[in-house]
C-alpha positions in Angstrom: -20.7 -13.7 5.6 -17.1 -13.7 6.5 -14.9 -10.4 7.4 -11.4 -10.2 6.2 -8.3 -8.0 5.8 -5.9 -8.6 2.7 -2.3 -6.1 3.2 0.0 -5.7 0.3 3.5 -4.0 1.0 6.2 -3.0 -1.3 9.2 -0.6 -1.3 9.1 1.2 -4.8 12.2 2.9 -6.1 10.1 6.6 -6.9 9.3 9.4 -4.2 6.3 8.9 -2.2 5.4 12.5 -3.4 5.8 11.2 -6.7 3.7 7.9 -6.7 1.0 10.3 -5.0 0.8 12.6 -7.4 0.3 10.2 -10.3 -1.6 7.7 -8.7 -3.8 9.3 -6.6 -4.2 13.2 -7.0 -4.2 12.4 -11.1 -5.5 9.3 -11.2 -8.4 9.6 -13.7 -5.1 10.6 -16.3 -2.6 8.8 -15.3 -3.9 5.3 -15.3 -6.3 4.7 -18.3 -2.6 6.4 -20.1 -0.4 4.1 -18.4 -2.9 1.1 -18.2 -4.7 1.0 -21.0 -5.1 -2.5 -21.3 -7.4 -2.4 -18.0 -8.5 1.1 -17.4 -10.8 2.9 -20.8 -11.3 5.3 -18.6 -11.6 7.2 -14.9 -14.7 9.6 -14.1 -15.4 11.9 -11.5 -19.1 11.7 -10.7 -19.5 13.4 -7.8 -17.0 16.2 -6.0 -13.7 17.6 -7.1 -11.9 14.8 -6.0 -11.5 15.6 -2.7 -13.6 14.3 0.6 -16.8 12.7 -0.6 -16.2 12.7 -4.3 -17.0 9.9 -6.2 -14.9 7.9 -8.9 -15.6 5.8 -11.9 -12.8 3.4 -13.2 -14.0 2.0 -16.2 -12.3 -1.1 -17.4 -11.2 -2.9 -20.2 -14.1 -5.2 -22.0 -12.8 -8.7 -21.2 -10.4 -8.3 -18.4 -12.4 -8.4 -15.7 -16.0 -10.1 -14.2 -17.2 -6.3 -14.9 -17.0 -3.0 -16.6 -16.9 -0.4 -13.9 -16.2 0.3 -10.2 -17.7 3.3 -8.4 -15.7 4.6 -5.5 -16.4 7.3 -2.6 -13.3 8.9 -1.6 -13.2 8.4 2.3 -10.1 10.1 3.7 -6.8 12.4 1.4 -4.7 12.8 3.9 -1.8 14.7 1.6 0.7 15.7 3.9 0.9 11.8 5.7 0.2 10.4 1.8 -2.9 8.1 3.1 -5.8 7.6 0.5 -8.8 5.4 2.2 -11.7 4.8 0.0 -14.6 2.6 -0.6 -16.2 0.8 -3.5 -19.9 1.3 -3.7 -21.2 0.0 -7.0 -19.8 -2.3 -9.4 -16.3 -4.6 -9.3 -17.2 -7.6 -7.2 -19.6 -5.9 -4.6 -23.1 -7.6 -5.1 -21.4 -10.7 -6.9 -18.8 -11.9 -4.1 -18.5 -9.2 -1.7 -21.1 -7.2 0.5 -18.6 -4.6 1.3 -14.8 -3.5 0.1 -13.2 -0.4 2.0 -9.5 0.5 1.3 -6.2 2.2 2.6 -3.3 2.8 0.7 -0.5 5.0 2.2 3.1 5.8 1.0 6.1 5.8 3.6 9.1 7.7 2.6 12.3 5.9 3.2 15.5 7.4 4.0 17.4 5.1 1.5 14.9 6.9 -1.2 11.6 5.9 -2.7 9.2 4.7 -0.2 7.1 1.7 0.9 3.6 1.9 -1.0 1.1 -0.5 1.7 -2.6 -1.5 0.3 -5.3 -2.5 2.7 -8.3 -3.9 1.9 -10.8 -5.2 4.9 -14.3 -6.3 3.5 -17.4 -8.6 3.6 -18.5 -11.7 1.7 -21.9 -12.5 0.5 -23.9 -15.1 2.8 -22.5 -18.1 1.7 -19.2 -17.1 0.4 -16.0 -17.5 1.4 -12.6 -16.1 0.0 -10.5 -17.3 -2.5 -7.7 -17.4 -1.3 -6.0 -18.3 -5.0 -8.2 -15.2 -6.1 -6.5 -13.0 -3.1 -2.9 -14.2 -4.1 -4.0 -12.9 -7.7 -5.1 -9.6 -7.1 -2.0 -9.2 -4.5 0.1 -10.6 -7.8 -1.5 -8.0 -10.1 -1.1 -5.2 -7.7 2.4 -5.8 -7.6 2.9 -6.1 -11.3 0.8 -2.9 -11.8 3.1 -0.6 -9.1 5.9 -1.8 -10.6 4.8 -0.7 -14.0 4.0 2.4 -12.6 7.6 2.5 -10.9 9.6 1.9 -14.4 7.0 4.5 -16.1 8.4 7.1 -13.4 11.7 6.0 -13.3 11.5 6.5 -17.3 9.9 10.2 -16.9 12.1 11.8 -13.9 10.0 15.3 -14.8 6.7 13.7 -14.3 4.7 14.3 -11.3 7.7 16.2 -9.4 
């Protein structure tokens, strides 16, 4: 088993209020409709979204190694816009990974917009060791995916205000 942290950081030209609202407080809309090509749907399970609630992102038959991730909702700090989380069931947990906990949290800038950071610290599977082409991929598609979510702001200045 090996332990390791993977950080993804990028200044985004929309209000962290903004990028909060659609990404995290109305996620389970707002992606599948802006991402439809990976996300059929998002599901709560568990909670009202809050502390402890639990998440379904269902995705996309052929675009990934898998159909669903489940995720528990570990910290929603509004007010400091920090979202922590963990995946519990699906994704790559059980096929690579033992465990995957996340932090994303938007910085306001003075210049405008704000820097969106994404931490992930997790566990391989005995016997596994990262992929480091597979980390530069998913750091790749996290950055296409925010900047689609960028120009779909940028596009729809009412939105999420």
């Amino acid at each position: 088993m090996v332990s390791g942290t993977s950080t993804t950081e990028e200044v985004v030209q929309v209000e962290a209020r903004r990028l909060w609202n659609a990404t995290t407080k109305d996620s389970h809309n707002f992606l599948p409709k802006v991402f439809p090509e990976v996300f059929t749907s998002v599901i709560l399970l568990q909670g009202d979204g809050g502390v402890g609630s639990v998440k379904q992102f269902n995705i996309t038959p052929g675009k990934k190694d898998f159909s669903f991730i489940k995720e528990r909702v570990d910290e929603l700090d509004e007010e400091n816009f920090v979202y922590k989380y963990t995946s519990i069931e699906g994704g790559p947990l059980g096929k690579k990974l033992s465990s995957a906990c996340f932090e994303v949290k938007l910085v306001p800038r003075k210049e405008g917009g704000c820097v969106a950071r994404w931490t992930c610290n997790y566990d391989t599977l005995p016997g596994v060791q990262p992929d480091e082409g597979k980390l530069k991929e998913i750091k790749e598609d996290s950055f296409g995916m925010l900047k689609k979510v960028e120009q779909y702001l940028q596009s729809n200045p009412n939105l999420y205000c």
